[in-house]
N, C-alpha and C positions, 0 to 999 in steps of 0.2 A: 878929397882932392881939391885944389884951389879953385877957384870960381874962374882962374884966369887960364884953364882947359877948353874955354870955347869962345876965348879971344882969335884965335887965328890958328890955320891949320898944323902949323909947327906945334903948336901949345897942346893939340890936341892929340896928333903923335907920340907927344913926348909923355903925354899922361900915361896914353892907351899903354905904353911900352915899359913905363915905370913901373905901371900897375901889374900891368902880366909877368913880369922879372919876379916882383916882390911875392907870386903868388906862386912863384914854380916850387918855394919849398915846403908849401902847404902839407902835413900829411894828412890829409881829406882825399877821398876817392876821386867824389868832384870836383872838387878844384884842380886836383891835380888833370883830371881828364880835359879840362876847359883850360889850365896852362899850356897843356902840352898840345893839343888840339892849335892853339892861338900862334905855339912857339916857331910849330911847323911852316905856318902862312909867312915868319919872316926868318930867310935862312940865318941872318944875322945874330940874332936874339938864341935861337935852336943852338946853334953854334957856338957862341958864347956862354952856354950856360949847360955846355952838355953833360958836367959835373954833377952839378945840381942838381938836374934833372934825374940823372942816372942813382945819385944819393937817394932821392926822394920816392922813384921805383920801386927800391929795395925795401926800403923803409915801409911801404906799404905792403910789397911781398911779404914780411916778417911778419907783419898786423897781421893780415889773413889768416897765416898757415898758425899765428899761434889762436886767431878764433877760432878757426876749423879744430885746433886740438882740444879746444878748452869746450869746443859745441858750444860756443854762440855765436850770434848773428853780428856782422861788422855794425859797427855806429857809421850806414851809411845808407842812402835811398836804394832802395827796392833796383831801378836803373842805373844807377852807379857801381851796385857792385857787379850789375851783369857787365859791364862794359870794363871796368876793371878786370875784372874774371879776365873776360877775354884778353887783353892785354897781356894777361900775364901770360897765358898761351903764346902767345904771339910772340912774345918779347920787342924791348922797344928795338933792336935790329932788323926786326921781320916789317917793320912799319916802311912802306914806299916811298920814295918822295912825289911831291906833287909835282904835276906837271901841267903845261895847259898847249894850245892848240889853235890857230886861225884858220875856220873854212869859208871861202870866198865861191859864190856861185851869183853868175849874171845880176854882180853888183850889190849880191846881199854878204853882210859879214857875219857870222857866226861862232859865237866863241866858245871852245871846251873843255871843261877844266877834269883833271883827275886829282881825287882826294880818296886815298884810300880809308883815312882814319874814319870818313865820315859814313862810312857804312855800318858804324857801329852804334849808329843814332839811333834815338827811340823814336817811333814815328809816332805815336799817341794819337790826337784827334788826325793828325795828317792822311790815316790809313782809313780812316771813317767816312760813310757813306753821308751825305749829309741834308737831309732834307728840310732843317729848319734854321737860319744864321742866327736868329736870335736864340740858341740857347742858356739858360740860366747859369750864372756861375755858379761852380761846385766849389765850397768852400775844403771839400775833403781831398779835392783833386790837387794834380799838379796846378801852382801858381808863381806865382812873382815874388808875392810877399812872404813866404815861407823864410824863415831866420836863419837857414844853413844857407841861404842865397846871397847875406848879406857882404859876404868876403869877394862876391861877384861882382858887387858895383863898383864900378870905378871913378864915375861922376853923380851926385845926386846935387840937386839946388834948387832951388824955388827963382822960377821965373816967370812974372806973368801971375802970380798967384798962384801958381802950378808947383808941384814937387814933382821935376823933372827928373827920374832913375835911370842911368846910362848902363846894362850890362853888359858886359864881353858876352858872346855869343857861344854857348857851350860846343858846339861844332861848324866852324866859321868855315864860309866858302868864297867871303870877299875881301880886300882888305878893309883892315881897321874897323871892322864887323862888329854892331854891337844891336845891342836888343833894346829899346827906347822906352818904357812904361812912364807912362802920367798918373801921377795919385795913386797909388799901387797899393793904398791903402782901404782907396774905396770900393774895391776889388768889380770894377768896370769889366761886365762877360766881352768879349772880343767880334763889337758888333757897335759901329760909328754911330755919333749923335751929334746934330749941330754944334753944339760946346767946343767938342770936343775935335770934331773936321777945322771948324774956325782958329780953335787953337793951334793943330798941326800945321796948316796951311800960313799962319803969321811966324811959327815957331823955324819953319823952313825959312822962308825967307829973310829972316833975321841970323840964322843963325850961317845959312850957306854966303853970308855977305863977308863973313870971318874966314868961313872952314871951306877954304875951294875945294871941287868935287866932291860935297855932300851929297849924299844920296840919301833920300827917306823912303820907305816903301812900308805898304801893309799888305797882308795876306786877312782877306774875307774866310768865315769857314768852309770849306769845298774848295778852298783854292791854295791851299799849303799851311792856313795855319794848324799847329800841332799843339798849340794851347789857348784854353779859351779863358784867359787874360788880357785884357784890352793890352796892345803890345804895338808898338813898329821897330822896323829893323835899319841899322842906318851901317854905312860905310862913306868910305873916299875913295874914287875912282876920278882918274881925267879922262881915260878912255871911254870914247861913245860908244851907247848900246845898240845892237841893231835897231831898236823899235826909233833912234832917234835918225836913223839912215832918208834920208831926201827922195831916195827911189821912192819909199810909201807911199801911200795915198793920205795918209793921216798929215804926211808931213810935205802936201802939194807935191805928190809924186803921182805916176802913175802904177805904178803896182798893189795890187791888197797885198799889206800882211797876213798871215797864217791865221791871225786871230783879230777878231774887231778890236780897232783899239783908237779909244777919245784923248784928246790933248784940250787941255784948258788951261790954260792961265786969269780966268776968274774966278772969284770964290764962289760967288752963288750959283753961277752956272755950274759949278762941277759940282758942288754939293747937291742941289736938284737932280740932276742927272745919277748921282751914287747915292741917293736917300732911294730913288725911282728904284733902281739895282736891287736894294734892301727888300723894299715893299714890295717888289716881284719874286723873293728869292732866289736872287740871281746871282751869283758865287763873282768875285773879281777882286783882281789886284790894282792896287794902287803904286804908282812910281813918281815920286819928286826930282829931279832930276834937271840940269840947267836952264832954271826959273822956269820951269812948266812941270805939269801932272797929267801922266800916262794914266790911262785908266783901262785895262785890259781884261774881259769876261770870259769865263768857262759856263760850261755845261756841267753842271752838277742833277744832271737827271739822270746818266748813263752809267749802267752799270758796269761795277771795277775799272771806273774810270782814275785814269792816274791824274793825280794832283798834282799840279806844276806849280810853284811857287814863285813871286815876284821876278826872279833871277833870270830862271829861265821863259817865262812870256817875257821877258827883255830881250832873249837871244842869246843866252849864255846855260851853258847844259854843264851841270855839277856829275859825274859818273863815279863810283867807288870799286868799278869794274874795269881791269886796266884792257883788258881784249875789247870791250864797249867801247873805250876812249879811241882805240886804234881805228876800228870799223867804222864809228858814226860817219854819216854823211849829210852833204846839205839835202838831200833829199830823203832821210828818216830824220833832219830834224823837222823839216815842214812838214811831215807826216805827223810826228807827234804834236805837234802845236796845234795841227787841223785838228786832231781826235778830241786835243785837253778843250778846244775854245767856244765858244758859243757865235757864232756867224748868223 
């Protein structure tokens, strides 16, 4: 893609949407899951291209049913074809539309999105109990750098001396949702290091001066992430998150949020502060967000505890269950925030 994707936030729309077009006729399991997954978040693109889409289904139908006859295994990832599989059960008809939701209680705002595709996510490290952040990367495992992932990036460039990797986000729940990897060569486990906080932290601020409503966030392991590839996750939003609401205490309010949660807008103070988090093992997410860094803690010592991931310690609940999406309340989502947070 052209270097001039993260000149301004038009530029970068128009990549992310060029890019996911060109990919809906993919016949790959994956890619087609991570097209259609993307196509869904914009009715526009979904809509335009319901042809395609529907050519490219079949086309994989036919792939299967002629491996299943010949008894062999598709040319696709172990999770790819589960999720395909499914799909094909399903049919692309049976797929919901998304929908989302404003709960408003004594001042706090609460936002609930329903994704049905996204329940067909692999949850990998995200379902794991986690007692150590720094674990070592697994060269055999799921990663970044892996060459069937290549048709996934939609921006790569060297900035800064960095080879900056932008991918669409195989089961997106924000817009313009993408997965960030730095040097993805050097296969960095998923666990921050000065270099690498300094770079994020210059990388935002340069880059959100272009792309209004960037968002950068990281997921710690115990706190959602599901791959231990050094990784962040980026979108465009204008709309505020609850954690940046005035009522808080973080943000000279008088209320506690549901979960301790630091705001800094300097480098070394947030970085001491989240190296301290590491050295304790202490699970947390990171949120960049206009011109400040949210920094929010779980409780990664309690057992079958659910991982909340950046999104939702912001105040935004992803649900793949449409009766869940009806019922939630403001008071079972500050339930769940109390259970996920470290206080």
């Amino acid at each position: 893609m052209s270097e001039q994707a993260l000149a301004s936030t038009e530029n970068f729309k128009k990549a992310f949407n060029q890019g996911l077009v060109s990919l809906l006729s993919k016949k790959s399991a994956g890619v087609f899951i991570l097209a259609l997954a993307n196509a869904l978040q914009n009715k526009e693109i979904f809509e335009s291209n319901k042809k395609t889409i529907s050519e490219t289904f079949s086309s994989l139908i036919t792939y299967y049913s002629e491996c299943h006859d010949q008894g062999v295994i598709p040319d696709d990832s172990s999770d790819d074809i589960d999720v395909i599989q499914s799909l094909f059960v399903l049919g692309l008809e049976g797929i919901k539309n998304s929908k989302s939701r404003l709960i408003e209680h004594n001042g706090a705002r609460w936002r609930l999105y329903y994704n049905h595709l996204r329940s067909f996510r692999p949850q990998r490290m995200s379902a794991q109990k986690i007692d150590d952040l720094n674990v070592p990367f697994n060269d055999n495992g799921f990663h970044f750098n892996k060459s069937f992932l290549n048709d996934e990036i939609f921006i790569e460039q060297k900035i800064n001396n960095k080879v900056l990797s932008l991918l669409y986000n195989k089961f997106p729940f924000a817009n313009y949702h993408g997965l960030l990897v730095i040097d993805k060569h050097r296969h960095y486990n998923q666990f921050l290091f000065t270099e690498i906080f300094i770079y994020i932290w210059g990388l935002y601020q340069k880059l959100s001066e272009n792309i209004i409503g960037l968002v950068i966030a990281y997921n710690s392991l115990g706190a959602g992430a599901s791959v231990n590839h050094l990784h962040f996750q980026s979108s465009i939003t204008l709309e505020p998150y609850s954690i940046e609401s005035n009522i808080w205490m973080h943000n000279g309010g008088n209320e506690a949020y549901p979960v301790k949660c630091m705001v800094f807008n300097d480098v070394n103070k947030a970085w001491n502060s989240i190296n301290n988090l590491q050295n304790r093992q202490v699970s947390f997410n990171l949120i960049f967000k206009s011109n400040k860094l949210y920094c929010l803690t779980q409780d990664n010592t309690k057992e079958n505890k659910t991982q909340l991931a950046w999104f939702e310690m912001a105040g935004n609940f992803v649900v793949s269950d449409e009766d869940v999406f009806e019922d939630i309340t403001d008071s079972k989502i500050v339930c769940q925030l109390k259970s996920s947070g470290l206080n």
